[in-house]
C-alpha positions as CSV (number, residue, x, y, z in Angstrom):
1,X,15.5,-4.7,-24.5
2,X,13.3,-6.8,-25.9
3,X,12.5,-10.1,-23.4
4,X,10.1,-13.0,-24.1
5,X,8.5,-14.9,-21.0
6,X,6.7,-17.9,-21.4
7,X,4.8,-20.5,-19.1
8,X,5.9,-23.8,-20.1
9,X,3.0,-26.3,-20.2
10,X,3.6,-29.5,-18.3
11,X,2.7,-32.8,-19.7
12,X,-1.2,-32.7,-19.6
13,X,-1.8,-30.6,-22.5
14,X,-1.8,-26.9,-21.2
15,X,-1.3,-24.1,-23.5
16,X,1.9,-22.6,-23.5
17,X,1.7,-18.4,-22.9
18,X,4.4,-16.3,-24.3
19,X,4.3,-12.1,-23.2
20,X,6.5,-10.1,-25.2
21,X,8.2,-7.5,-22.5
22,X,9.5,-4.5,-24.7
23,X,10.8,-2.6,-21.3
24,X,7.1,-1.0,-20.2
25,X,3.7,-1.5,-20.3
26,X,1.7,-2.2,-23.4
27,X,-0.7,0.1,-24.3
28,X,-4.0,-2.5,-23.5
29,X,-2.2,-2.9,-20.0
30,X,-2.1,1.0,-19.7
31,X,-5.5,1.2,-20.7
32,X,-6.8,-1.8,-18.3
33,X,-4.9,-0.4,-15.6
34,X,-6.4,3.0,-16.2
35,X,-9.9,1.1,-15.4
36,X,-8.8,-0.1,-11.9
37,X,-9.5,2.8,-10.3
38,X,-13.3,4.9,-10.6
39,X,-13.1,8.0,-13.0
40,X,-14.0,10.0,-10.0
41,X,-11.9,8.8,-7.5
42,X,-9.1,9.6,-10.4
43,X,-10.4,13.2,-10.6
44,X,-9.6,13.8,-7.2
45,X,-6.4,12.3,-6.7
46,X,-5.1,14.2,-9.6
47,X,-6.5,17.3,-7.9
48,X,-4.6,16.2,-5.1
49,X,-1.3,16.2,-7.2
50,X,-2.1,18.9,-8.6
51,X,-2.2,20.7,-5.1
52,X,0.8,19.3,-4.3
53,X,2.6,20.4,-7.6
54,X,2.0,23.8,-6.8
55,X,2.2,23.3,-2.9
56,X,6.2,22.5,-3.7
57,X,6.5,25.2,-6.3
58,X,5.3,28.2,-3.9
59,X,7.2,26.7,-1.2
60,X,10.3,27.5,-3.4
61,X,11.3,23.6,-3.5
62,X,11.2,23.6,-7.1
63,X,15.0,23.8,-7.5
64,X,15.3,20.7,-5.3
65,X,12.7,18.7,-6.2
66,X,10.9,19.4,-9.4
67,X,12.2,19.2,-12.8
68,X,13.6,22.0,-14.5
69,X,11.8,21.9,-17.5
70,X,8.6,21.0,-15.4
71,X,9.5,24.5,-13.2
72,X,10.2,26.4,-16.6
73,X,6.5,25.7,-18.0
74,X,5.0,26.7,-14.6
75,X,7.0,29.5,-14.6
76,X,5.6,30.7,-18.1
77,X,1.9,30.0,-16.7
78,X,2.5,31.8,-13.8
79,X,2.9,34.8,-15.8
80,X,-0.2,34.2,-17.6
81,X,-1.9,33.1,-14.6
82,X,-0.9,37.1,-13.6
83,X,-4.1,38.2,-11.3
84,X,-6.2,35.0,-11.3
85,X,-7.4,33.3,-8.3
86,X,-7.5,29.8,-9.3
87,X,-4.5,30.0,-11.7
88,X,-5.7,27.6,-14.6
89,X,-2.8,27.5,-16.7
90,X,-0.9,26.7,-14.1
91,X,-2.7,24.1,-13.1
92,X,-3.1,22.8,-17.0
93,X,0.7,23.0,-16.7
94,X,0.6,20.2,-13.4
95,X,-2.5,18.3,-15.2
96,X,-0.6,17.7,-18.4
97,X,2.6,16.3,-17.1
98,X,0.8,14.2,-14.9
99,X,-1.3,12.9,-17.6
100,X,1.9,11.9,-19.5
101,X,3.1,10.1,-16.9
102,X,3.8,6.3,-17.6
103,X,5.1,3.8,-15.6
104,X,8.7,3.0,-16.9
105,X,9.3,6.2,-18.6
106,X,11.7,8.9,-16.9
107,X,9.0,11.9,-16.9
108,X,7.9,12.7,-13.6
109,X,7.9,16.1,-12.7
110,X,9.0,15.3,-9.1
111,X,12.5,14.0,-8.8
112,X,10.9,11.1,-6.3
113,X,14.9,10.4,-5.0
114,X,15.1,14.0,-3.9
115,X,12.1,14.2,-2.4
116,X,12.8,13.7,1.6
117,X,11.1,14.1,4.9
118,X,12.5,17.5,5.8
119,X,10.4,19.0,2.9
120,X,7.5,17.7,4.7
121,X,8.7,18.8,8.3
C-alpha cells in the first residue's frame, strides 16, 4: 500500500513536505533509528533476549509461544551445541532472528499475542 503524506504549506511561503509511506520503515529511518540507542547498551539488551529466547525454549514453552520454524532451527543447534557449556550455535540461532527483526514485518520469533502472564508466574 503505497500512501503519500504531505504538510500543506499555509500562505507565507513554507515548503511543502511530501513522505512516501510504502507500509514500513525506510531503510535511512532503520538505520537512524538503529543510532538512538549506544552500541553497547544494544549488546546487552540483545544478550538479554537472547537469555530469554532460550529461557522459553528450556522451559518447554516453545510450542506455545515461539515460532515453529524459530523452534526448528534451535532444535538443529541444540544438537550441535551437544556437550557445550555456553551453546553458541544456539545462541547464533536467537542472535540471527533477532537481528532480522524489523518493525512492520511478521518475523518475530515470539508470538507477542500468545505470550501471557502465566508463563511468567
Amino acid at each position: 500500500m503505497n500512501e503519500t503524506m504531505s504538510n500543506e504549506s499555509n500562505n507565507d511561503g513554507a515548503v511543502t513536505a511530501i513522505v512516501q509511506y510504502q507500509g514500513r520503515a525506510t531503510e535511512e529511518v532503520q538505520k537512524i533509528m538503529k543510532c538512538v540507542v549506544a552500541a553497547k547498551s544494544e549488546e546487552k539488551y540483545l544478550n538479554e533476549n537472547i537469555t530469554f529466547l532460550l529461557w522459553l525454549y528450556d522451559g518447554n514453552f516453545c510450542k506455545e509461544v515461539l515460532c515453529d520454524t524459530f523452534v526448528d532451527a534451535l532444535n538443529l543447534a541444540a544438537i550441535q551445541d551437544e556437550g557445550t557449556k555456553r551453546r553458541p550455535k544456539m545462541r547464533k540461532v536467537c542472535r540471527d532472528a533477532l537481528n532480522e527483526m524489523q518493525q512492520g514485518a511478521d518475523n518475530c520469533p515470539i508470538m507477542l499475542q500468545k505470550l501471557t502472564f502465566n508463563i511468567f508466574s
